[in-house]
C-alpha positions as CSV (number, residue, x, y, z in Angstrom):
1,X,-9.1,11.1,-6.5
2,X,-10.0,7.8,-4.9
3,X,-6.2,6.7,-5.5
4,X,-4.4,9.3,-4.0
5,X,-6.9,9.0,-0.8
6,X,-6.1,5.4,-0.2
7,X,-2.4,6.4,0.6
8,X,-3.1,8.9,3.0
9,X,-4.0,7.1,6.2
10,X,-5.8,3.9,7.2
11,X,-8.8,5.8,8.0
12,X,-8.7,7.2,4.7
13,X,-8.2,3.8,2.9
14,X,-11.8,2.9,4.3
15,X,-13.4,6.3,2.7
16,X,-11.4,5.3,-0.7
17,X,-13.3,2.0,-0.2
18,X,-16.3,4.2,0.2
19,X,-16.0,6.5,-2.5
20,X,-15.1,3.7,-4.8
21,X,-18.8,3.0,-5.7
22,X,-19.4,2.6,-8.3
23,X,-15.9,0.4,-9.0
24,X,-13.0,2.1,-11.5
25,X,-10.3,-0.1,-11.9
26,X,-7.9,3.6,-11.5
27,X,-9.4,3.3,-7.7
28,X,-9.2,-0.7,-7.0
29,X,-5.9,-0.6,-8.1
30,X,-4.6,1.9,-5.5
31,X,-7.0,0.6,-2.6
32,X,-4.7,-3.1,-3.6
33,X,-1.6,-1.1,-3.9
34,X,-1.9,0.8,-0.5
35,X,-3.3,-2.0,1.5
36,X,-0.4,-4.2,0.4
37,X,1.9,-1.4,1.6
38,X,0.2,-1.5,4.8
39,X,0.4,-5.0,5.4
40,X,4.0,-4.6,4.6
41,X,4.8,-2.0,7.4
42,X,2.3,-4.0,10.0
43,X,4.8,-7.0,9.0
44,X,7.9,-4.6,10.0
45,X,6.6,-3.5,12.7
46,X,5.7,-7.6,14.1
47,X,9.1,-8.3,13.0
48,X,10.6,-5.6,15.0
49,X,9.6,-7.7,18.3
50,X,13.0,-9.9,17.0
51,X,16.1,-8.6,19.5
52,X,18.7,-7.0,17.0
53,X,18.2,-9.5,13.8
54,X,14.4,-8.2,14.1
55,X,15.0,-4.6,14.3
56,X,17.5,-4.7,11.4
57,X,14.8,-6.4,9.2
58,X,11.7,-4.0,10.6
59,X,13.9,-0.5,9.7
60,X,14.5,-2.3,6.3
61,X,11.2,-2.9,6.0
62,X,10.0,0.4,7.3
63,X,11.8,2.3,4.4
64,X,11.2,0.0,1.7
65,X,7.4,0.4,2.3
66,X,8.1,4.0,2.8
67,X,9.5,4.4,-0.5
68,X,7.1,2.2,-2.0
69,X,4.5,4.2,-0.2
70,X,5.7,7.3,-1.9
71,X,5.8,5.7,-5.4
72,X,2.2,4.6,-5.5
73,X,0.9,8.3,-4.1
74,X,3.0,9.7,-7.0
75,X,1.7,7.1,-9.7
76,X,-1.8,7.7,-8.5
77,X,-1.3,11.4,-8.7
78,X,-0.1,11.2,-12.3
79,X,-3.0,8.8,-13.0
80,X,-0.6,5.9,-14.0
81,X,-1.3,2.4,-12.7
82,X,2.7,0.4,-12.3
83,X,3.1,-1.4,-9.1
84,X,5.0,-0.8,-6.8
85,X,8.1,-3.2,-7.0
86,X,8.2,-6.5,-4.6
87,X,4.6,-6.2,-3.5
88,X,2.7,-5.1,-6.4
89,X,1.7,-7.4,-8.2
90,X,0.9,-9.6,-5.0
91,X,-1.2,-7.3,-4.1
92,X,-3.4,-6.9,-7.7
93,X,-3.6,-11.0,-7.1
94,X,-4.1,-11.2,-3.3
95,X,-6.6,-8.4,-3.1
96,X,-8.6,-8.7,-6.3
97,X,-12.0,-8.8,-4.4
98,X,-11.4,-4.6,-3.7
């Protein structure tokens, strides 16, 4: 349950964090999962400031984290743990305090 709340929205990332007490490592690995797909739109969005170049890049990076996004609420709904590609396993190193 915890997993598939941390995709929904920011807001329910924090109540994931929440609900995640005690820690399972099913729930810590979606909270890392989701808040690297986060970080990766935010990062989009910045880029998106860029004249032409920049907007090319944020759309890119809006769908990849979009589909990314999709394949970790469908993992965590299946109960499997695989990260999501590029920014998985970045995130499981990054975030390991969650």
């Amino acid at each position: 349950m915890v997993g598939i709340v941390s995709y929904i929205t920011l807001i329910d990332w924090i109540v994931a964090i929440i609900m995640n007490n005690p820690k399972t490592e099913f729930g810590s690995f979606h909270i890392r999962q989701s808040l690297g797909i986060m970080l990766l739109m935010f990062v989009a969005g910045f880029i998106m400031i860029i004249p032409v170049i920049g907007w090319i890049l944020g759309l890119i990076g809006y769908l990849a984290g979009f589909v990314f996004w999709i394949m970790g609420l469908i993992g965590a709904i299946q109960g499997s743990k695989n990260p999501v590609p590029l920014i998985g396993d970045k995130a499981q190193e990054w975030f390991q305090a969650l």
